[in-house]
TIVO-2410 file (N, C-alpha, C; in nm, 3 decimals):
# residues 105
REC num residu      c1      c2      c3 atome chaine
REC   1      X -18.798  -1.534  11.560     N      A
REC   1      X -18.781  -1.496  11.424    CA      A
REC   1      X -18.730  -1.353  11.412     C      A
REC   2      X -18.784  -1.236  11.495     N      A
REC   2      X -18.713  -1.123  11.515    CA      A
REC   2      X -18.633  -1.096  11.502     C      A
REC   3      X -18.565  -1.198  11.636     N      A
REC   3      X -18.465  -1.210  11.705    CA      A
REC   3      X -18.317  -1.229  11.566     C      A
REC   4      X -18.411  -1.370  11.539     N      A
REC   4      X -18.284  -1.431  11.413    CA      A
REC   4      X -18.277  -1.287  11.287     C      A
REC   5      X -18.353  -1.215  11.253     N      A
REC   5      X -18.369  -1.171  11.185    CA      A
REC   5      X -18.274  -1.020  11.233     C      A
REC   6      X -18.266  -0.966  11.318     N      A
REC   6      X -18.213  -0.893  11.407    CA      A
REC   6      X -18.051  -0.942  11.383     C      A
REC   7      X -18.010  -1.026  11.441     N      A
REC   7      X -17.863  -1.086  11.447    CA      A
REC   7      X -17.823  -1.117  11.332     C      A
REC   8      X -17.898  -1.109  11.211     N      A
REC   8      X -17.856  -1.136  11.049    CA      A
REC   8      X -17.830  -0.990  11.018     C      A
REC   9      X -17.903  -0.907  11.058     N      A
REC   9      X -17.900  -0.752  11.019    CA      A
REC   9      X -17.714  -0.702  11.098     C      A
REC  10      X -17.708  -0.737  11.223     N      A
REC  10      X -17.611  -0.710  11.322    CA      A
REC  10      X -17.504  -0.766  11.223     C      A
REC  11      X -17.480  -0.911  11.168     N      A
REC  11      X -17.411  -0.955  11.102    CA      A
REC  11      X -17.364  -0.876  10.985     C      A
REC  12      X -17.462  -0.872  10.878     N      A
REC  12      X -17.442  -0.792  10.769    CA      A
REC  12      X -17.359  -0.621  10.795     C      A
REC  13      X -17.411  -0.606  10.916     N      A
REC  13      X -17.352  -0.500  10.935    CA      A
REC  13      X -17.190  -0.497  10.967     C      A
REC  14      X -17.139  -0.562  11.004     N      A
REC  14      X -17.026  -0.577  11.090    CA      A
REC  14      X -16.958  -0.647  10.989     C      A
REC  15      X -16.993  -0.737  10.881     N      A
REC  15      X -16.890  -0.754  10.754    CA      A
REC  15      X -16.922  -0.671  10.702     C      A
REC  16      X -16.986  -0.566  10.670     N      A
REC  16      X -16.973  -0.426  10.576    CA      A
REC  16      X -16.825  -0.352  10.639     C      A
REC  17      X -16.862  -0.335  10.776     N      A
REC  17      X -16.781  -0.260  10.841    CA      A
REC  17      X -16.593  -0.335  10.853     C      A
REC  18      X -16.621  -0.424  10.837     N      A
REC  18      X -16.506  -0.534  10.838    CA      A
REC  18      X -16.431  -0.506  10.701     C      A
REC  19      X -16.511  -0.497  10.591     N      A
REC  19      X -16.481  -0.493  10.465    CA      A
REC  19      X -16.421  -0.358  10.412     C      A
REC  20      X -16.492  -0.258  10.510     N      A
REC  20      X -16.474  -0.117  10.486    CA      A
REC  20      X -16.314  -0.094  10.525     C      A
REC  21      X -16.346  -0.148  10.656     N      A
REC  21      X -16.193  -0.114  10.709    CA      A
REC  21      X -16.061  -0.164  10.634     C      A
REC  22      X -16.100  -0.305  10.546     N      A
REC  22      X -15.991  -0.340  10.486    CA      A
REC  22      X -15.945  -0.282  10.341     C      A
REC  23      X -16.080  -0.202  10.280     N      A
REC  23      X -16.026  -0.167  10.164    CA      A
REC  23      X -15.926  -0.032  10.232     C      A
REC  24      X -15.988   0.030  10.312     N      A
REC  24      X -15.953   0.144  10.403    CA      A
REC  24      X -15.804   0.128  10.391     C      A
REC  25      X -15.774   0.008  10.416     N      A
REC  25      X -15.628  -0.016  10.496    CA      A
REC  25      X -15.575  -0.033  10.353     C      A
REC  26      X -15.633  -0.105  10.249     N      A
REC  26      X -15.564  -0.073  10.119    CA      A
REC  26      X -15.544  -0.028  10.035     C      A
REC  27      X -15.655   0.057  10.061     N      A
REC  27      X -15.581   0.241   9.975    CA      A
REC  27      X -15.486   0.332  10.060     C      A
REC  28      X -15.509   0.316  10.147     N      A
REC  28      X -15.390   0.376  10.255    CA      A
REC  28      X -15.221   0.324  10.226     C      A
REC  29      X -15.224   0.168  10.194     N      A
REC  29      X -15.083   0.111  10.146    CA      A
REC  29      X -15.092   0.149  10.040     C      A
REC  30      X -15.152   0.165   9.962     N      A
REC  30      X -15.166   0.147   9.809    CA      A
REC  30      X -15.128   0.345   9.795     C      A
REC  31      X -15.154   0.435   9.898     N      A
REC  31      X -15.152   0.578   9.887    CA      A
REC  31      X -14.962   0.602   9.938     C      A
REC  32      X -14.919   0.484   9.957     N      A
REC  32      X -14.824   0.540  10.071    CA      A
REC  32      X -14.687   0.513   9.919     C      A
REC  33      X -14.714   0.372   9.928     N      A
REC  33      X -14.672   0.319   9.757    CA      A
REC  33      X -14.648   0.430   9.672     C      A
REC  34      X -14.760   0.471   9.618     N      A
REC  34      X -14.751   0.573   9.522    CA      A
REC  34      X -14.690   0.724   9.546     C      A
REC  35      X -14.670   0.734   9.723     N      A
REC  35      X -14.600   0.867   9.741    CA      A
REC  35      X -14.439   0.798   9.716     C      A
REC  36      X -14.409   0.692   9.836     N      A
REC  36      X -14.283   0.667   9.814    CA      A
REC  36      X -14.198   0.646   9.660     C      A
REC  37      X -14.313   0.612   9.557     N      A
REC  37      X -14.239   0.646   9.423    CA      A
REC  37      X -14.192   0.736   9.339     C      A
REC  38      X -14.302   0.835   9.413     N      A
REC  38      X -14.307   0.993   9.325    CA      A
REC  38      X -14.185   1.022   9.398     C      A
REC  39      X -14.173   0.993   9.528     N      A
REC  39      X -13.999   1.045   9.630    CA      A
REC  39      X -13.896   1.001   9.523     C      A
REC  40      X -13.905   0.889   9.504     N      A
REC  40      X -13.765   0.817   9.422    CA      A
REC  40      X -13.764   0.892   9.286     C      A
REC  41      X -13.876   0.932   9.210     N      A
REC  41      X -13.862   0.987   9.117    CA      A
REC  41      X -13.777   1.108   9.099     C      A
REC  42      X -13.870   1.167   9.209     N      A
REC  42      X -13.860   1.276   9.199    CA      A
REC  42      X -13.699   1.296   9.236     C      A
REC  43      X -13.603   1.216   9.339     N      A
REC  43      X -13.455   1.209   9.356    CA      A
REC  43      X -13.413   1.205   9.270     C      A
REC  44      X -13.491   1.085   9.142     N      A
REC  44      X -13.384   1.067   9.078    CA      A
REC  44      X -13.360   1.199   8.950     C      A
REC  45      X -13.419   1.289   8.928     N      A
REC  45      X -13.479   1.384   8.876    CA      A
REC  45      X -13.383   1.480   8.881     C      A
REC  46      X -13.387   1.475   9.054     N      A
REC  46      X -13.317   1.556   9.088    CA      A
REC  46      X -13.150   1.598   9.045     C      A
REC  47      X -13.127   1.411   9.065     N      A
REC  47      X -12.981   1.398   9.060    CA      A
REC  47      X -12.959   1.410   8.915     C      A
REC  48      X -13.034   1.392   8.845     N      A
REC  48      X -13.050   1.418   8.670    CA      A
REC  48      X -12.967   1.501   8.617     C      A
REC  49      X -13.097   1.657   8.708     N      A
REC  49      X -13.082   1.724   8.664    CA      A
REC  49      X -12.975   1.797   8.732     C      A
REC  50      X -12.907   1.794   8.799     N      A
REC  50      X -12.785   1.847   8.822    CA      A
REC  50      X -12.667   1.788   8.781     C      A
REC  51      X -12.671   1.694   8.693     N      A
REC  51      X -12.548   1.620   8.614    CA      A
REC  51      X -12.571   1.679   8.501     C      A
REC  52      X -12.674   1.718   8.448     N      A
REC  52      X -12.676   1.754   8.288    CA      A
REC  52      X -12.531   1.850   8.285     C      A
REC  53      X -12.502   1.910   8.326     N      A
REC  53      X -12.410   2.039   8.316    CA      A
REC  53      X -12.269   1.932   8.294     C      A
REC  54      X -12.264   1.840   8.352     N      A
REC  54      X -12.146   1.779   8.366    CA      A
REC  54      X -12.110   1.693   8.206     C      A
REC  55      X -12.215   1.677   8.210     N      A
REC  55      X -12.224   1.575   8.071    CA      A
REC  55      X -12.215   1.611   7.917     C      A
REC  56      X -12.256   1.746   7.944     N      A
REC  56      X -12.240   1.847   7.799    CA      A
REC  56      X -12.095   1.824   7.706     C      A
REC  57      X -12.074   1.854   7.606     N      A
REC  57      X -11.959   1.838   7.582    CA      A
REC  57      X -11.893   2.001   7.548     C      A
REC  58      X -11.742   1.930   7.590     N      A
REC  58      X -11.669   2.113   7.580    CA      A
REC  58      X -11.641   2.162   7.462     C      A
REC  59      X -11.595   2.276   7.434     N      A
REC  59      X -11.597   2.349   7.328    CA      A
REC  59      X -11.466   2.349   7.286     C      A
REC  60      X -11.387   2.282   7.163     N      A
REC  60      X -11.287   2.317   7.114    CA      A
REC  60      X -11.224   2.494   7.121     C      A
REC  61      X -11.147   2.544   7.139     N      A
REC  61      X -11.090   2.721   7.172    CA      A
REC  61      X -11.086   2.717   6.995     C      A
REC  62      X -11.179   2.842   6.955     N      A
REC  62      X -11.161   2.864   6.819    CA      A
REC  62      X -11.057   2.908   6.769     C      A
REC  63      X -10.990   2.827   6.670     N      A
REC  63      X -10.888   2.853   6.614    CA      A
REC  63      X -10.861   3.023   6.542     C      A
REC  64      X -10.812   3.110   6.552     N      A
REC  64      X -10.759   3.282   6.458    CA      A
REC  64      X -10.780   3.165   6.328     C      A
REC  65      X -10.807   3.239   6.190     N      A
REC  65      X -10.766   3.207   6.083    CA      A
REC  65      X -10.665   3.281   6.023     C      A
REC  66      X -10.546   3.234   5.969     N      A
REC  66      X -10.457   3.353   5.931    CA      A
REC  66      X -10.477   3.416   5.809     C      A
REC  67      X -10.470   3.558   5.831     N      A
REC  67      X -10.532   3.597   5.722    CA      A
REC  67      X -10.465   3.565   5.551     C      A
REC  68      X -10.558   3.573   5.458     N      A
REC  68      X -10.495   3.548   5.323    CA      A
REC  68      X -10.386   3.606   5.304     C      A
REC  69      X -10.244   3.599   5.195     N      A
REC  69      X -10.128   3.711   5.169    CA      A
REC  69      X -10.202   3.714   5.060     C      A
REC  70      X -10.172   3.794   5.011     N      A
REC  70      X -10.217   3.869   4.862    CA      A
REC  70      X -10.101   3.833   4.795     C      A
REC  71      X -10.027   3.784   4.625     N      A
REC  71      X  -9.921   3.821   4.623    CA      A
REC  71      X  -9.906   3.969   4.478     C      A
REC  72      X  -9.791   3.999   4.520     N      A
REC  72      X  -9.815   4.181   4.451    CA      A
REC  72      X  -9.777   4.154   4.325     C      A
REC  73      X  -9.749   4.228   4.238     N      A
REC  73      X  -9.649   4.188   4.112    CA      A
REC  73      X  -9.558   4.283   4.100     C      A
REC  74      X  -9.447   4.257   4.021     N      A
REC  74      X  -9.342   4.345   4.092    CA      A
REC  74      X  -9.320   4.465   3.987     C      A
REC  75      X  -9.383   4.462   3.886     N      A
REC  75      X  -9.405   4.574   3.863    CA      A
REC  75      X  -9.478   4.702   3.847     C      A
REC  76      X  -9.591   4.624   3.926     N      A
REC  76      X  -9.710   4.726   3.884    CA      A
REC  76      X  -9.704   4.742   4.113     C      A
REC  77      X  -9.599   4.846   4.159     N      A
REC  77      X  -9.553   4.866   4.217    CA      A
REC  77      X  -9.668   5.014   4.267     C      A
REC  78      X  -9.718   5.020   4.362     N      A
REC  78      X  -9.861   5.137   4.328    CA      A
REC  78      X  -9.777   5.245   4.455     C      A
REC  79      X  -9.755   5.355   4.493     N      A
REC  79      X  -9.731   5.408   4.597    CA      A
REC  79      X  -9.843   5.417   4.681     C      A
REC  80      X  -9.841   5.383   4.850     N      A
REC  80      X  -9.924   5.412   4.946    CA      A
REC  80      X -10.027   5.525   4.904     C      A
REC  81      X -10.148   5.513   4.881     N      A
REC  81      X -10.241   5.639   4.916    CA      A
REC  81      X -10.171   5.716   5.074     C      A
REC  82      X -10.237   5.795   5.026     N      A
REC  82      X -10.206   5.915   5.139    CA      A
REC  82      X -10.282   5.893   5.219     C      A
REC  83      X -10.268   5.927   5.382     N      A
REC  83      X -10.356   5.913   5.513    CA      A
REC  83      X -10.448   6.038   5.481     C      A
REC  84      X -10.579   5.966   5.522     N      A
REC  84      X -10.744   6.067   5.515    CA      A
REC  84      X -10.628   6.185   5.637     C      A
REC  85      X -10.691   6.282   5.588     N      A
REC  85      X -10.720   6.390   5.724    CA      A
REC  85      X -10.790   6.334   5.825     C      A
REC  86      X -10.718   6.396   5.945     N      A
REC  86      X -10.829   6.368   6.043    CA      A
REC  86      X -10.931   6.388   6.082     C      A
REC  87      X -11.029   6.303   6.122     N      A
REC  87      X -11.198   6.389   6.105    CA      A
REC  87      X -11.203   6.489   6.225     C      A
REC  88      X -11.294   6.554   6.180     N      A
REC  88      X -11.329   6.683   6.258    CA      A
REC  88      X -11.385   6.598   6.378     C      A
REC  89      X -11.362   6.708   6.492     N      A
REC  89      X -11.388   6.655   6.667    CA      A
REC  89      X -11.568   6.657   6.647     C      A
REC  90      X -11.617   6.561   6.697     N      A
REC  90      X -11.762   6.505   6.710    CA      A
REC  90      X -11.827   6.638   6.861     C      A
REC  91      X -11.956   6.693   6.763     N      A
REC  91      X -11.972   6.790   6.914    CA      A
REC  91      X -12.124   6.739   6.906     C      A
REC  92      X -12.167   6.769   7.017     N      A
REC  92      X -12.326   6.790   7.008    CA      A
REC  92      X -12.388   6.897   6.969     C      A
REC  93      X -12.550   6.876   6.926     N      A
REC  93      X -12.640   6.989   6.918    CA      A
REC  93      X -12.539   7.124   6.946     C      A
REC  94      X -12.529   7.135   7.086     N      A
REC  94      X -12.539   7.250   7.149    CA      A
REC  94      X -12.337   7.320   7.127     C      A
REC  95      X -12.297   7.199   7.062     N      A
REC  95      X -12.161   7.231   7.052    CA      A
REC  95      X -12.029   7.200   7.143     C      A
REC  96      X -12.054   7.109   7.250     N      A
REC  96      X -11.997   7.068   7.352    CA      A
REC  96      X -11.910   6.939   7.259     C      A
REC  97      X -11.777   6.962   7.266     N      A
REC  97      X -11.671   6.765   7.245    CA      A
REC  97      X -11.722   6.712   7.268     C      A
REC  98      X -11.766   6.579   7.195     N      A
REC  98      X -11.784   6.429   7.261    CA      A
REC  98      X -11.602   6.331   7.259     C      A
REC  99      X -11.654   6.273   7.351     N      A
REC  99      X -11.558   6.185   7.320    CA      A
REC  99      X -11.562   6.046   7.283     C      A
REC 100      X -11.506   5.967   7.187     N      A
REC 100      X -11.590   5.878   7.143    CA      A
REC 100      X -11.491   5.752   7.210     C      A
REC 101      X -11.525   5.605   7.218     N      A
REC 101      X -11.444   5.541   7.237    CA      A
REC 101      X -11.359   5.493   7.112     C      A
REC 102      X -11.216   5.418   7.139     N      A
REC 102      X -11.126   5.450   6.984    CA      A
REC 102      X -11.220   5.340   6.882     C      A
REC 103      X -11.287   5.285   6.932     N      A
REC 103      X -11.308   5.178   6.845    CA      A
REC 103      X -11.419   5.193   6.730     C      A
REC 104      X -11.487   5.345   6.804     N      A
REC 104      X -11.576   5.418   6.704    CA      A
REC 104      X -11.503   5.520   6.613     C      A
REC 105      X -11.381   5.537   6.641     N      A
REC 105      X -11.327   5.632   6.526    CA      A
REC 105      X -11.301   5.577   6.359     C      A
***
């Protein structure tokens, strides 16, 4: 009776261990699965995102607008104003020329 009782215990043990090993083995496929997808993802991600640039659309070259003509009347004929004087040379504090670039004059 021991004995039988002994070799039921041995049993139980060895389908635990049987059982262990197989879930073992199927979270292991089941771990390998889920990397090899995140790989593909992650490629395809990849390749995504280095097409976006390609796919954008281009920019028409902005057209100048030409400017309005005014039209004059021909008798109210005005003579040119006169050119400003030229402005006085830009110095610092201490009295030293600056020089400005033309686009600030």
């Amino acid at each position: 009776m021991a004995e039988e009782a002994k070799a039921q215990r041995q049993r139980k043990r060895e389908d635990a261990e049987m059982a262990k090993k197989a879930r073992a083995e199927e979270a292991a496929r089941a771990k390998e699965l889920r990397s090899q997808q995140q790989a593909v993802a992650t490629l395809k991600k990849a390749q995504n995102r280095s097409s976006t640039a390609l796919q954008t659309t281009s920019r028409s070259a902005v057209k100048k607008k030409a400017p309005r003509r005014r039209v004059v009347r021909r008798g109210n004929s005005v003579a040119p104003a006169p050119a400003p004087p030229p402005a006085p040379p830009k110095t610092t504090t201490r009295g030293r020329q600056i020089k400005t670039p033309a686009k600030f004059n």
